[in-house]
C-alpha positions in Angstrom: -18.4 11.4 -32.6 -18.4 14.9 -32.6 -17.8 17.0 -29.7 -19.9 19.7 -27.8 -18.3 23.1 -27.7 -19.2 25.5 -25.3 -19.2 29.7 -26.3 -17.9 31.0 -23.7 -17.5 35.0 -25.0 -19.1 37.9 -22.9 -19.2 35.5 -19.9 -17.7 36.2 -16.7 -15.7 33.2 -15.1 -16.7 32.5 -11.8 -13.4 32.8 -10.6 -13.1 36.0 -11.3 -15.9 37.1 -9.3 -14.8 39.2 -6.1 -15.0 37.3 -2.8 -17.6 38.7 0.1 -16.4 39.2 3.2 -18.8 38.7 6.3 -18.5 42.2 7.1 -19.7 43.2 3.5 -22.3 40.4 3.5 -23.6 42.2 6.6 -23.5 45.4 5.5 -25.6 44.2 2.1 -27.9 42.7 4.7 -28.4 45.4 7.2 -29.5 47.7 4.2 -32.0 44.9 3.1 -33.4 44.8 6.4 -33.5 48.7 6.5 -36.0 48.9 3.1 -34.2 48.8 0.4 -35.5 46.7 -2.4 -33.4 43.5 -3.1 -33.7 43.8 -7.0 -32.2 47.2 -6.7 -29.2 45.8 -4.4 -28.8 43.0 -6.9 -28.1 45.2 -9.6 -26.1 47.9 -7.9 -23.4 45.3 -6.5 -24.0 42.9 -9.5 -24.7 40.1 -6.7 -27.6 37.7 -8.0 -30.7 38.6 -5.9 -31.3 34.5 -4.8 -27.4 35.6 -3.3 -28.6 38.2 -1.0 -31.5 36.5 0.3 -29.8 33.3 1.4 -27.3 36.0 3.2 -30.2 37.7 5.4 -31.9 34.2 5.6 -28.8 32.8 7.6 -28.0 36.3 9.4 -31.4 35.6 10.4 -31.3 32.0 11.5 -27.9 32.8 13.3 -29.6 35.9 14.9 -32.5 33.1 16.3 -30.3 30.4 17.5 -28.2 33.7 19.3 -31.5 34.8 21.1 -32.5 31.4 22.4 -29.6 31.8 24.9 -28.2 28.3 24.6 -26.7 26.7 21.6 -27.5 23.7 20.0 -25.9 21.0 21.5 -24.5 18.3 19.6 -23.7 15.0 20.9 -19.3 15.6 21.0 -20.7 18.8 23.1 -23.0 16.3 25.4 -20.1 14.0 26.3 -17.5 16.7 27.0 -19.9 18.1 29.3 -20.4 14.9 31.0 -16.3 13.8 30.8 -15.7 17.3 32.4 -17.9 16.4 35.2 -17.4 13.2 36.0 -13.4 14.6 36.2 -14.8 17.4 38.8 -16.0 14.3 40.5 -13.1 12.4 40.7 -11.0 15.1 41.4 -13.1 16.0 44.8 -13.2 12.8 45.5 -9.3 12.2 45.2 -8.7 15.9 47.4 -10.9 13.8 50.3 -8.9 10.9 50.3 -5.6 13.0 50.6 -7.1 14.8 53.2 -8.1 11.2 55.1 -4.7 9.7 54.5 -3.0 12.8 56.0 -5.0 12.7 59.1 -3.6 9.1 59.6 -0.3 10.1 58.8 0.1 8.0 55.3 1.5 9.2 52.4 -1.0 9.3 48.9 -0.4 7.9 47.0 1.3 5.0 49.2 4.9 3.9 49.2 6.1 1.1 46.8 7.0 -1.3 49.4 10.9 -2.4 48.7 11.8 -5.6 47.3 
C-alpha cells in the first residue's frame, strides 16, 4: 500500500501565522466600517477576507447585545439571582428575629441548656 505524500513547499504553516489581538482585530474593523474595501484589507494585512468579515460580524453582534441594555441571561445567571435573593430574605428575616428576642431579653441564638 503506498502512501499519500503531501508537497508542502511555498506553503506557509499555520503556526507561523501572527496572532491578532482584539485591539488589532478592532482596528481592522473600524477601518471596514469606515469604507474601505475588504478585498483591499485582505491583501494589505495578508488576512483572508472570509477572516475580516467574521471579525466585524461578531464586533457587530457584540455591539447589539451591548445596546439592548441587559444581557442574555443564562440559566446559572437565573438561579444566582434567585439564591442571592432568597439570602436577602433570610437575612431580613433573621435581623427581625434578633431584634424580637432582644426585646424579651433572650439571647439569639439561645443558650445550649447544660447537661
Amino acid at each position: 500500500m503506498a502512501l499519500m505524500t503531501v508537497d508542502n513547499e511555498g506553503t506557509e504553516d499555520f503556526r507561523s501565522k501572527p496572532r491578532w489581538s482584539a485591539g488589532r482585530k478592532m482596528e481592522v474593523v473600524l477601518r471596514l466600517l469606515r469604507g474601505e474595501k475588504l478585498e483591499a484589507l485582505s491583501r494589505e494585512l495578508g488576512v483572508e477576507a472570509h477572516r475580516i468579515a467574521a471579525w466585524r460580524d461578531e464586533f457587530l453582534d457584540a455591539g447589539k447585545e451591548a445596546l439592548k441594555g441587559r444581557q442574555a441571561t443564562t440559566e446559572d445567571d437565573r438561579r444566582l439571582r434567585e439564591a442571592e435573593r432568597k439570602i436577602g430574605e433570610l437575612t431580613l428575616e433573621n435581623e427581625i428575629w434578633k431584634k424580637v428576642a432582644e426585646k424579651r431579653g433572650v439571647s439569639m441564638p439561645p443558650q445550649k441548656r447544660p447537661r
